[in-house]
C-alpha positions in Angstrom: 99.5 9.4 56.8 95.8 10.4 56.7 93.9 9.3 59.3 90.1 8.7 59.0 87.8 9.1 62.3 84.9 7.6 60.5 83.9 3.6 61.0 85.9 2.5 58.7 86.2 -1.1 57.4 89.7 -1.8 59.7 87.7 -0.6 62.7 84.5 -2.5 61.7 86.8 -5.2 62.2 87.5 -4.4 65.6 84.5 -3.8 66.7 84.0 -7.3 65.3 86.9 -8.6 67.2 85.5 -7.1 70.4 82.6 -8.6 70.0 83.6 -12.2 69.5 85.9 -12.2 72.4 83.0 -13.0 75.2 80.8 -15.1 72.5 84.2 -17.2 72.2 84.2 -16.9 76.0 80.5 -18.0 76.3 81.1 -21.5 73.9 84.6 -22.3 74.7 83.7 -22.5 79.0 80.3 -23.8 78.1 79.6 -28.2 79.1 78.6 -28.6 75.8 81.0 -29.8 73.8 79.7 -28.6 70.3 80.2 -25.1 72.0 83.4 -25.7 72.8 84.5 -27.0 68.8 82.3 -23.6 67.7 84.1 -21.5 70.2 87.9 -22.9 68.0 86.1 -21.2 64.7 84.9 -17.9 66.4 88.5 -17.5 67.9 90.3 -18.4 64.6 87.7 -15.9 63.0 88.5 -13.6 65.6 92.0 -13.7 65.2 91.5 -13.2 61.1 90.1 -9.8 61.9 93.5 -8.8 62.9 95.4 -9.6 60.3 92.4 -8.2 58.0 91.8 -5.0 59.4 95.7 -4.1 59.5 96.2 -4.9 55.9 92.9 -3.3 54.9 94.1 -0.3 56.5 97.7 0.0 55.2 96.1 -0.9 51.9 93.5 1.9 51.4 95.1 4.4 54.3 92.4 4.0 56.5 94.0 4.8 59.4 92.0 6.2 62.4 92.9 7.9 65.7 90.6 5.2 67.3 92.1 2.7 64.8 94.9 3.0 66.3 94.2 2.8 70.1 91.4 0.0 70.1 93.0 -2.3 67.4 96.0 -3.5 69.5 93.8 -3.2 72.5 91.1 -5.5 71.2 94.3 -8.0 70.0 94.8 -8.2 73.8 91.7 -8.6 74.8 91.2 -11.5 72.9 94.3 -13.4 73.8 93.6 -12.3 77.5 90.4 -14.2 77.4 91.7 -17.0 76.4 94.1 -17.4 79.1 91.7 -16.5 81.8 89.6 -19.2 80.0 92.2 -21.7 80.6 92.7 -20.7 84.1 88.4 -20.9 84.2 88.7 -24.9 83.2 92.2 -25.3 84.9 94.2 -25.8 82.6 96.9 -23.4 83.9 97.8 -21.5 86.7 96.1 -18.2 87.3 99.0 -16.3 88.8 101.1 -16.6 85.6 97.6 -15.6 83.9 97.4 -12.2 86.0 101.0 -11.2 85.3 100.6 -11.8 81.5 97.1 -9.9 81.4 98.1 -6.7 83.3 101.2 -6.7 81.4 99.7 -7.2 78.3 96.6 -4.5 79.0 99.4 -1.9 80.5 101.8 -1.6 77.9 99.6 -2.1 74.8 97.6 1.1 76.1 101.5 2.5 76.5 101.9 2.2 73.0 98.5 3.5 71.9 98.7 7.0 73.5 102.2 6.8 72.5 100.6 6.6 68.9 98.0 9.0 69.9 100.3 11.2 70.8 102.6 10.8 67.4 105.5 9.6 69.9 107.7 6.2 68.9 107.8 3.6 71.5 110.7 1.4 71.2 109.7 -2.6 71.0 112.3 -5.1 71.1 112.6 -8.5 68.7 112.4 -9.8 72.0 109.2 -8.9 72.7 107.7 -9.7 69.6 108.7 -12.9 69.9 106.7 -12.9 73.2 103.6 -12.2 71.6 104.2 -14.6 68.6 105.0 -18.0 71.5 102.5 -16.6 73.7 99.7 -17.1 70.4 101.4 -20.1 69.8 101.0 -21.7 73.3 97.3 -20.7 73.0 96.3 -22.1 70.2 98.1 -25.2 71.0 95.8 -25.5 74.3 93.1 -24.7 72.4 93.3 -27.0 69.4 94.0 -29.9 71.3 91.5 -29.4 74.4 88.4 -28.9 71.7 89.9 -32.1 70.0 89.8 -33.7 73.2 86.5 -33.0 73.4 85.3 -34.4 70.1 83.1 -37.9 71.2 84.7 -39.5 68.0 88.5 -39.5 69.4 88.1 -41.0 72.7 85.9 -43.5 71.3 87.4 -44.9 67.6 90.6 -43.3 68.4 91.7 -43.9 72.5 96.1 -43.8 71.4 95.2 -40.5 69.7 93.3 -39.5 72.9 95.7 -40.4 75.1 98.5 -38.8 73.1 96.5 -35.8 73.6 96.4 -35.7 77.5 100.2 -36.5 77.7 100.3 -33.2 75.7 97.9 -31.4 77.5 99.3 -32.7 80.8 99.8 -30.2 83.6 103.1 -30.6 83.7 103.9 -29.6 80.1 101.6 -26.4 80.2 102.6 -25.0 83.3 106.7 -25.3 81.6 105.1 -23.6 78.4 103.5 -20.6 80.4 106.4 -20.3 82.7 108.1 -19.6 79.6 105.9 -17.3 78.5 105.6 -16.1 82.4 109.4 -15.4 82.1 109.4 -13.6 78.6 106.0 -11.0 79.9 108.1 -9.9 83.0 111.3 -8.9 81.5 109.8 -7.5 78.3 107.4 -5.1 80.4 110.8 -4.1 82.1 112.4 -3.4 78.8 109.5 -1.5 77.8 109.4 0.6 80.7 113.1 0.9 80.4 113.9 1.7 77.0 110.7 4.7 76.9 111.8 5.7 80.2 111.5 9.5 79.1 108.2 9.1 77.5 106.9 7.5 81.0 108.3 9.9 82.8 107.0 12.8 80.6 103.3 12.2 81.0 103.2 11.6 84.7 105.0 14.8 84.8 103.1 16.4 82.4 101.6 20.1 83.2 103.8 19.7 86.3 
């Protein structure tokens, strides 16, 4: 594998992604509600980038060193917001929120000096099944809450509204993030456990 330390187009993306995290942030928390319906296209645009700028660089070998640290990092960062946007509007707890972002931020910058470092970290199915119900449960609070907010749905259509608040009802997200909650934990204690060695060999290094 070649890797390429120039601004490539994968890590154009990035940078892209980086930088449509807070402007999601800004619209999605803001009282306006046609923030909040342009904040759903600047995360699902956001979210693109990912799948872009990994297929654009397995596709032309554009692989860089900082490719390959920010690109998962910036994945993070943008479902991270979210969830501490959620917690912002309260939507869902914030104590499940802080144990899925530190996990989240920790091990995904795990993996990158792993990958820095030309070192294999083992992840489980398990743990890509966390990340893959963890998007899931986002976009499902996201979708609905911005259709909530459209003034058409409350107005012409009150069933579909209130069909949207039963789903949306604290109850039924706080059992989705516990889920989720549950999966973090004992995933980051796989991680640590199965690259045990690795863990141990760079706070040992030079020692």
């Amino acid at each position: 594998m070649n890797y390429n330390d120039t601004l490539t187009l994968p890590n154009s993306l990035t940078f892209l992604r980086i930088i449509l995290t807070p402007v999601f942030l800004f619209l999605f928390i803001s009282d306006s509600t046609a923030d909040k319906q342009i904040s759903l296209a600047v995360f699902i645009i956001a979210a693109l980038t990912d799948w872009y700028d990994g297929w654009a660089a397995r596709k032309f070998g554009n692989v860089s060193r900082i490719g390959i640290f920010l690109d998962p990092l910036a994945d993070k960062i943008l479902s991270s917001t979210a969830l501490i946007a959620f917690t912002y509007l309260s939507l869902i707890d914030s104590w499940m929120v802080a144990i899925i972002v530190v996990r989240d931020i920790v091990i995904t910058l795990l993996r990158s000096f792993a990958e820095l470092k030309n070192q294999t970290i083992i992840t489980t199915y398990l743990a890509k099944a966390k990340t893959t119900i963890q998007y899931v449960v986002i976009y499902y609070i996201l979708v609905l809450y911005v259709s909530k907010t459209l003034p058409y749905v409350q107005k012409d259509f009150p069933g579909f509204y209130e069909y949207i608040n039963y789903l949306l009802h604290p109850q039924v997200l706080f059992g989705m993030m516990l889920l989720v909650t549950i999966l973090t934990v004992w995933t980051g204690i796989a991680y640590i456990y199965h690259n045990r060695k690795f863990i141990y060999g760079l706070f040992n290094h030079g020692k």
